[in-house]
C-alpha positions as CSV (number, residue, x, y, z in Angstrom):
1,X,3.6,15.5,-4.5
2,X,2.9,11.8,-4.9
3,X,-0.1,9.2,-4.9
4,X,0.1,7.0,-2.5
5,X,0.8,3.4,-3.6
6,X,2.1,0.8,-1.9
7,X,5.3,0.0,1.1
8,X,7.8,-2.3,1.6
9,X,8.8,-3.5,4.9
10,X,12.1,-2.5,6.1
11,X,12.4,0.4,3.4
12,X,12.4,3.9,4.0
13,X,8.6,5.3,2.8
14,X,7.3,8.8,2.4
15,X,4.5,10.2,1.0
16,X,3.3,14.0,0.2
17,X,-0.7,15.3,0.8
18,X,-1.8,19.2,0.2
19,X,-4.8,19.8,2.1
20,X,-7.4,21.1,0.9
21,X,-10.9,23.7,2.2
22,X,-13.4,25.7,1.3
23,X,-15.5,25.9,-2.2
24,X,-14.2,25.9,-4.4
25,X,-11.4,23.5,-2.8
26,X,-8.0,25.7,-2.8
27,X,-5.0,24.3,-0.6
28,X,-4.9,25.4,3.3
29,X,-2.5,27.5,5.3
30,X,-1.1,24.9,7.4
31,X,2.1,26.1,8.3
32,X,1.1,27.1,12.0
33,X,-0.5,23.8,12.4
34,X,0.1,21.1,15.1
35,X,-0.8,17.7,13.6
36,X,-0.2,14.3,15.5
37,X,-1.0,10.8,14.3
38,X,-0.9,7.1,15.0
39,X,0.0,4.3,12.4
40,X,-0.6,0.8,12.7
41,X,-1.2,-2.8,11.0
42,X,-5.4,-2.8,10.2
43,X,-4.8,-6.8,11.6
44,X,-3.2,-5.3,14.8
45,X,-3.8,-1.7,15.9
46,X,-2.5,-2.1,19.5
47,X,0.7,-2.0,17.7
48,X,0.8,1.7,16.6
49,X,3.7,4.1,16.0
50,X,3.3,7.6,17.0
51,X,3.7,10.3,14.2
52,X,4.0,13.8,15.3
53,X,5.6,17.0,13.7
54,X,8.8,17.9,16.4
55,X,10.6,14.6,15.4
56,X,11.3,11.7,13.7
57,X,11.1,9.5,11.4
58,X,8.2,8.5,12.1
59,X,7.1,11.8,11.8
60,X,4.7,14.5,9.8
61,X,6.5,17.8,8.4
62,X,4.9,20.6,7.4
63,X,7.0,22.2,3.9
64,X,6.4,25.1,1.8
65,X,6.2,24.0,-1.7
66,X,6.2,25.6,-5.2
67,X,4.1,23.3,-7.6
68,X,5.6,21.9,-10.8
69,X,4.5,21.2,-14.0
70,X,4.3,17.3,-13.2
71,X,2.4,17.7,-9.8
72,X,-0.8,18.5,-12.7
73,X,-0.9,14.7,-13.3
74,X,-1.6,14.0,-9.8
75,X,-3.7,17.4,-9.3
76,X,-4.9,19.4,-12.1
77,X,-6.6,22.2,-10.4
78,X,-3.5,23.8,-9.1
79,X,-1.2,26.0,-10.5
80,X,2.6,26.0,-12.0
81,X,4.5,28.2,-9.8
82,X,1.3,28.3,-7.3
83,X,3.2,28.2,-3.5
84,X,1.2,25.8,-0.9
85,X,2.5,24.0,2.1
86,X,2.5,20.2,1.5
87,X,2.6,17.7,4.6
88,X,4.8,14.6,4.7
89,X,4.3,11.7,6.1
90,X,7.3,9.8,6.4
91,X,8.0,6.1,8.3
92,X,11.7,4.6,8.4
93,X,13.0,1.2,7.2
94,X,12.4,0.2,10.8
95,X,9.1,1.7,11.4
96,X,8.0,-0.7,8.7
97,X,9.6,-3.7,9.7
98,X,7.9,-3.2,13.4
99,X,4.4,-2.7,11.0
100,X,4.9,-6.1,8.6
101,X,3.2,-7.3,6.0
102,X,-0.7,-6.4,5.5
103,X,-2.8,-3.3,5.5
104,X,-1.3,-0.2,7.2
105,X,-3.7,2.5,8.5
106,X,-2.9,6.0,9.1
107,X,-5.3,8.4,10.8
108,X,-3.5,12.0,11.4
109,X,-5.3,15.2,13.5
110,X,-5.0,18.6,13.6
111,X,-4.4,19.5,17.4
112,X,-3.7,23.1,17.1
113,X,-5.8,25.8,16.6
114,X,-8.5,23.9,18.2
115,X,-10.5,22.4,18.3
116,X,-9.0,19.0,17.4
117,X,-10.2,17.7,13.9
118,X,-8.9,14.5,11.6
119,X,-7.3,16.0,8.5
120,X,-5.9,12.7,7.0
121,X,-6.9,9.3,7.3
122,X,-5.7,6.4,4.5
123,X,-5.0,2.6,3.8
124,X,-1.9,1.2,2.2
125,X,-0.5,-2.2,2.1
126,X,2.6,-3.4,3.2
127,X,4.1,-5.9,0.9
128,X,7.3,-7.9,1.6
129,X,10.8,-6.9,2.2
130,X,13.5,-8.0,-0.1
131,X,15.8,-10.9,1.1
132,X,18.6,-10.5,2.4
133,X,21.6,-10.8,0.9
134,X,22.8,-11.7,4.0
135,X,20.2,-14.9,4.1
């Protein structure tokens, strides 16, 4: 489990999210869940990769996860040893090379059960690749 910082175009990127419900908020079940998504440059969003959870990168996988002592800096109301299902978002060096540089949007839904609901929507920014060492 992460906070969400920063990419780099034409690196590998993932981040980590557990969803949360209810009051008091606790994590959700969402390991029967069918999530799909769309990401794509703020500056140019007819350029959009598809994320979906049957492939990828891109893609979003659902993973059962057992929380560790240093997930508590991130998240302090969860519990050491406490199991929740985390979901990964996760783009390829490619995927953000095809992005470039700027603000990157991500806006993810739940489209099973129904109905269909946004669980996850974010900003990041895409900073510049390393050169080459080829260049």
């Amino acid at each position: 489990m992460n906070r969400v910082q920063c990419m780099q175009e034409g690196c590998d990127w993932s981040a980590t999210f557990i969803l949360k419900g209810g009051t008091p908020l606790l994590p959700l079940d969402i390991s029967s869940w069918i999530l799909s998504g769309a990401v794509y440059l703020s500056e140019l969003p007819s350029n959009s990769i598809t994320l979906n959870t049957s492939s990828g990168p891109p893609y979003l996988a659902i993973q059962n996860y057992t929380i560790q002592e240093q997930d508590l800096s991130v998240d302090n109301t969860l519990i050491v040893g406490q199991n929740v299902f985390i979901l990964k978002v996760s783009l390829s060096a490619t995927d953000t090379e095809t992005l470039g540089q700027g603000l990157v949007k991500f806006d993810i839904v739940r489209t099973t059960p129904t109905p269909v609901r946004p669980v996850l929507q974010f900003t990041i920014t895409c900073k510049p690749g390393l050169p080459s060492a080829n260049t």
